[in-house]
N, CA and C atoms as a LAMMPS dump frame, in Angstrom:
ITEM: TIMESTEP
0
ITEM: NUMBER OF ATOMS
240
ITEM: BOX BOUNDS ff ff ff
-5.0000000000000000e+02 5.0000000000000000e+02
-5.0000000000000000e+02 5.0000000000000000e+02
-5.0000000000000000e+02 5.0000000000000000e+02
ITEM: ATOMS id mol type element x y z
1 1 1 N 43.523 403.827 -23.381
2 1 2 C 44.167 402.597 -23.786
3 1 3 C 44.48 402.678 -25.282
4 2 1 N 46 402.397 -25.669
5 2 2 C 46.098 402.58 -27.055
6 2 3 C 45.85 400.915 -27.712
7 3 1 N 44.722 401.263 -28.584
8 3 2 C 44.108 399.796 -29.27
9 3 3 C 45.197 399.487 -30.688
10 4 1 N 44.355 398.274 -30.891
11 4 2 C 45.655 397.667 -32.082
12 4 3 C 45.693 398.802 -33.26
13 5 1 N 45.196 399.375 -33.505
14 5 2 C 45.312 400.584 -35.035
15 5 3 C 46.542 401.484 -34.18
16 6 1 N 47.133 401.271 -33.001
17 6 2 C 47.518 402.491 -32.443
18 6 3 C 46.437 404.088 -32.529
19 7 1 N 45.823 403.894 -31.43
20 7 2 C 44.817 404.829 -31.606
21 7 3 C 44.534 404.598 -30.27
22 8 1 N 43.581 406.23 -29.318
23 8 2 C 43.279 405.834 -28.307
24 8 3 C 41.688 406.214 -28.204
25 9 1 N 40.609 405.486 -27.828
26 9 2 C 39.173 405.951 -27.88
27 9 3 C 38.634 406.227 -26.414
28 10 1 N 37.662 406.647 -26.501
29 10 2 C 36.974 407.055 -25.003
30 10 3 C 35.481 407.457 -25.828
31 11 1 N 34.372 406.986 -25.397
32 11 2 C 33.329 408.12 -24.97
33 11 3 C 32.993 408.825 -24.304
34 12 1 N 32.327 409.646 -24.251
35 12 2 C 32.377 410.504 -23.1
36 12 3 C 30.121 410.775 -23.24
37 13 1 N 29.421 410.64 -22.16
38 13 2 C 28.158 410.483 -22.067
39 13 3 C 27.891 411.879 -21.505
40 14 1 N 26.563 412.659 -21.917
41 14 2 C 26.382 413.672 -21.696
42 14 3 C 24.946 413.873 -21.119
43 15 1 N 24.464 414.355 -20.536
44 15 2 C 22.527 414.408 -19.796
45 15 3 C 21.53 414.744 -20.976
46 16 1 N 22.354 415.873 -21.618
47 16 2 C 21.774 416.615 -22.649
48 16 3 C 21.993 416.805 -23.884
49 17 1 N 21.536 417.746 -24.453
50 17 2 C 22.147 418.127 -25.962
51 17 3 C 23.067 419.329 -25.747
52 18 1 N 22.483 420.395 -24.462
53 18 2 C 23.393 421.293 -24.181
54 18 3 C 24.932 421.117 -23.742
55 19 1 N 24.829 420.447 -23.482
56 19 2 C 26.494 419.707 -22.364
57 19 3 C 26.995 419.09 -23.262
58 20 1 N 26.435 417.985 -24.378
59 20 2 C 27.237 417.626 -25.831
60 20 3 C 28.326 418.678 -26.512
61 21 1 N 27.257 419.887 -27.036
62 21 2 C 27.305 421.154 -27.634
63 21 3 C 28.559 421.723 -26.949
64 22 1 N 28.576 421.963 -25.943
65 22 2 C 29.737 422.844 -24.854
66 22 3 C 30.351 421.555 -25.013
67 23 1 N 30.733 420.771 -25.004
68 23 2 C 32.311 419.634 -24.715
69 23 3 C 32.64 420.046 -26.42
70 24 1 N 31.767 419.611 -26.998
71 24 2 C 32.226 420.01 -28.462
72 24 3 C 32.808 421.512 -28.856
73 25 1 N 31.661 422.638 -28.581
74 25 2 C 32.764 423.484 -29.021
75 25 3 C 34.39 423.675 -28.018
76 26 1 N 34.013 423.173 -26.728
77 26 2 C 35.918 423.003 -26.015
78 26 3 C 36.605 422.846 -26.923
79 27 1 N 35.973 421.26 -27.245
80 27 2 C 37.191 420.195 -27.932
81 27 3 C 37.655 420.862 -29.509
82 28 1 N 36.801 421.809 -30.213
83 28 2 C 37.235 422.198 -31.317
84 28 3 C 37.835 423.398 -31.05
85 29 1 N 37.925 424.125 -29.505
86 29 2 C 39.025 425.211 -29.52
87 29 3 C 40.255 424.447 -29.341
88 30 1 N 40.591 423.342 -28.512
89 30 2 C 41.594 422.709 -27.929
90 30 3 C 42.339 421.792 -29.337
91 31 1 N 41.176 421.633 -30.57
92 31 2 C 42.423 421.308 -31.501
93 31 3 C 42.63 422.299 -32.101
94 32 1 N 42.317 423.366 -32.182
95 32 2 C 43.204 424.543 -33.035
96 32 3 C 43.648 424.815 -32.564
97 33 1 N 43.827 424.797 -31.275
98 33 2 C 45.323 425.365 -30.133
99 33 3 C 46.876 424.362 -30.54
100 34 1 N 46.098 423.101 -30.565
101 34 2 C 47.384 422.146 -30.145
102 34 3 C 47.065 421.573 -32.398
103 35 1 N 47.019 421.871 -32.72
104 35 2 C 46.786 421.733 -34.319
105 35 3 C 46.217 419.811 -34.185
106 36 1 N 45.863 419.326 -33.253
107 36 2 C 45.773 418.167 -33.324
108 36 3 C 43.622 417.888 -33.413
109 37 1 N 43.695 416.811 -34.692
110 37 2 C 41.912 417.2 -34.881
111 37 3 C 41.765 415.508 -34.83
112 38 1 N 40.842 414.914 -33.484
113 38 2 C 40.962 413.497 -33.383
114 38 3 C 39.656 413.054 -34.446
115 39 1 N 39.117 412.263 -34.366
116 39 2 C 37.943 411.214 -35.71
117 39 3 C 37.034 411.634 -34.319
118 40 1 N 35.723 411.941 -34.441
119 40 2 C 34.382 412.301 -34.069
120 40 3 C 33.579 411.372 -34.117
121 41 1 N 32.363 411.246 -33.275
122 41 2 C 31.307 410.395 -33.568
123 41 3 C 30.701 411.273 -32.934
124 42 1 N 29.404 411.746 -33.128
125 42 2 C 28.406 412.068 -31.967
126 42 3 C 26.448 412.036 -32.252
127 43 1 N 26.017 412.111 -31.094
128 43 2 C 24.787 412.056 -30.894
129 43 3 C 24.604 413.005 -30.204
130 44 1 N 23.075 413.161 -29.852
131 44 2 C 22.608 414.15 -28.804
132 44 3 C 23.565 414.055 -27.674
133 45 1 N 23.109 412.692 -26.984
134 45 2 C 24.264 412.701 -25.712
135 45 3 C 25.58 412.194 -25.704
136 46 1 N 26.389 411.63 -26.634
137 46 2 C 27.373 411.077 -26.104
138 46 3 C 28.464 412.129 -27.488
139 47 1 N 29.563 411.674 -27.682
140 47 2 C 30.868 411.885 -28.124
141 47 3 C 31.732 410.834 -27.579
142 48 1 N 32.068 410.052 -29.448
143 48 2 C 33.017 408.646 -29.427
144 48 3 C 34.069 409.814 -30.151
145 49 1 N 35.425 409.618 -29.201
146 49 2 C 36.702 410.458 -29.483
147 49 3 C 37.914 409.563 -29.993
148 50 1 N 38.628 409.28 -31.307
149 50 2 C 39.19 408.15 -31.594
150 50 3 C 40.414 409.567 -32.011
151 51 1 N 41.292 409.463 -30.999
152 51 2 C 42.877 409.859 -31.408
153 51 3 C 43.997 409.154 -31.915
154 52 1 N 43.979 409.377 -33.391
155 52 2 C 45.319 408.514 -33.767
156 52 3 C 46.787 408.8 -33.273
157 53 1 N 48.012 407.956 -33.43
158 53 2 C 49.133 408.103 -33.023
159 53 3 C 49.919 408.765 -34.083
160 54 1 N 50.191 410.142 -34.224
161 54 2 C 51.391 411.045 -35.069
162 54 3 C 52.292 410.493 -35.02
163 55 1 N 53.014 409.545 -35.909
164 55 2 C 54.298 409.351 -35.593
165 55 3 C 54.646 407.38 -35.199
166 56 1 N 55.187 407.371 -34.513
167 56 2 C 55.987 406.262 -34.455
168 56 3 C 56.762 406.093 -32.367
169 57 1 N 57.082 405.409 -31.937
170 57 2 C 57.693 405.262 -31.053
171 57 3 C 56.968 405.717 -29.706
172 58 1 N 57.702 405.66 -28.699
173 58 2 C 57.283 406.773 -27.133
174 58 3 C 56.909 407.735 -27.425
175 59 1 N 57.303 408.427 -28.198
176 59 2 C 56.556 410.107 -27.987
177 59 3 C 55.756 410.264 -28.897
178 60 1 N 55.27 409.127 -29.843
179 60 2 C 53.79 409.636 -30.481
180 60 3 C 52.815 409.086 -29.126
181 61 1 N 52.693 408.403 -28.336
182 61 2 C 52.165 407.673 -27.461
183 61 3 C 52.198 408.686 -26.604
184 62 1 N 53.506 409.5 -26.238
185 62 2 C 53.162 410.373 -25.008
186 62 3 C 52.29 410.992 -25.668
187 63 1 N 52.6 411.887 -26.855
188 63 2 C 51.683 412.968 -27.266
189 63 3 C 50.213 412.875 -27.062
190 64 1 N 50.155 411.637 -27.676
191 64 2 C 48.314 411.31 -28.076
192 64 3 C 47.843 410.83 -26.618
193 65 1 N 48.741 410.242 -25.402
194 65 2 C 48.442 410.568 -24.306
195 65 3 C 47.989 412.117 -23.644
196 66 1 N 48.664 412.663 -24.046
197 66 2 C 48.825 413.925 -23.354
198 66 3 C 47.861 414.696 -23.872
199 67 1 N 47.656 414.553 -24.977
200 67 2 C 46.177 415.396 -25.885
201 67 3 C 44.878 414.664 -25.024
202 68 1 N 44.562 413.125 -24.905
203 68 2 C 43.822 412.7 -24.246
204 68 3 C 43.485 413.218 -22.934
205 69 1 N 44.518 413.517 -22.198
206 69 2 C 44.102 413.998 -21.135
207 69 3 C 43.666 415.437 -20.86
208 70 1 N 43.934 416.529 -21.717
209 70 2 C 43.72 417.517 -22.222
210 70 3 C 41.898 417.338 -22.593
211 71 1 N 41.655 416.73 -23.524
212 71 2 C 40.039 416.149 -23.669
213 71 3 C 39.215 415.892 -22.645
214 72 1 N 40.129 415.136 -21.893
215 72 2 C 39.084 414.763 -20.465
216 72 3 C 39.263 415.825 -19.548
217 73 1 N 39.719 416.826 -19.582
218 73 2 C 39.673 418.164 -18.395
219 73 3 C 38.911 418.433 -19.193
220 74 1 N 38.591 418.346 -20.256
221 74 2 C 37.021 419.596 -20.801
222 74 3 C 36.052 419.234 -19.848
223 75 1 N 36.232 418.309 -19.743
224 75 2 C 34.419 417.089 -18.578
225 75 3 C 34.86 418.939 -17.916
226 76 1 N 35.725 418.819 -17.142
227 76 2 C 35.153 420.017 -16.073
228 76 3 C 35.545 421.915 -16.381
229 77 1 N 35.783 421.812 -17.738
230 77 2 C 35.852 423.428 -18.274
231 77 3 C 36.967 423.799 -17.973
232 78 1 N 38.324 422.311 -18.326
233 78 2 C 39.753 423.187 -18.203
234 78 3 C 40.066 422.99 -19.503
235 79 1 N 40.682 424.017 -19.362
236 79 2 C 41.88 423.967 -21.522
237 79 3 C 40.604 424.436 -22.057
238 80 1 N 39.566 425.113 -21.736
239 80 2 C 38.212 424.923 -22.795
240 80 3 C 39.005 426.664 -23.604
């Protein structure tokens, strides 16, 4: 959901510290792939993911859509 800053957030909850660790290093191969680096929060178990909008109009929205969903295939070790 893109919130009023234009920005889109998600947490994502983890069992462990190991499964944190692995979504994290994904998510830091997947922004040097796509040069895109979202705002971080984390703890042992969770990761708060706040992606801002590049730009202006539909296609900063697709983009930061499309990176989002890219993030959430890490849950199962795609794009990693």
């Amino acid at each position: 959901m893109i919130g009023r800053s234009g920005s889109l957030f998600r947490r994502f909850e983890f069992p462990n510290y190991a499964a944190t660790s692995t979504f994290l290093d994904r998510l830091a191969k997947l922004s040097e792939r796509t040069g895109r680096y979202p705002d971080l929060n984390f703890a042992s178990r969770h990761v708060n993911v706040t992606i801002h909008l590049e730009g202006q109009g539909d296609q900063a929205v697709r983009d930061a859509a499309q990176f989002a969903r890219a993030v959430a295939a890490l849950l199962e070790g795609d794009a990693s």
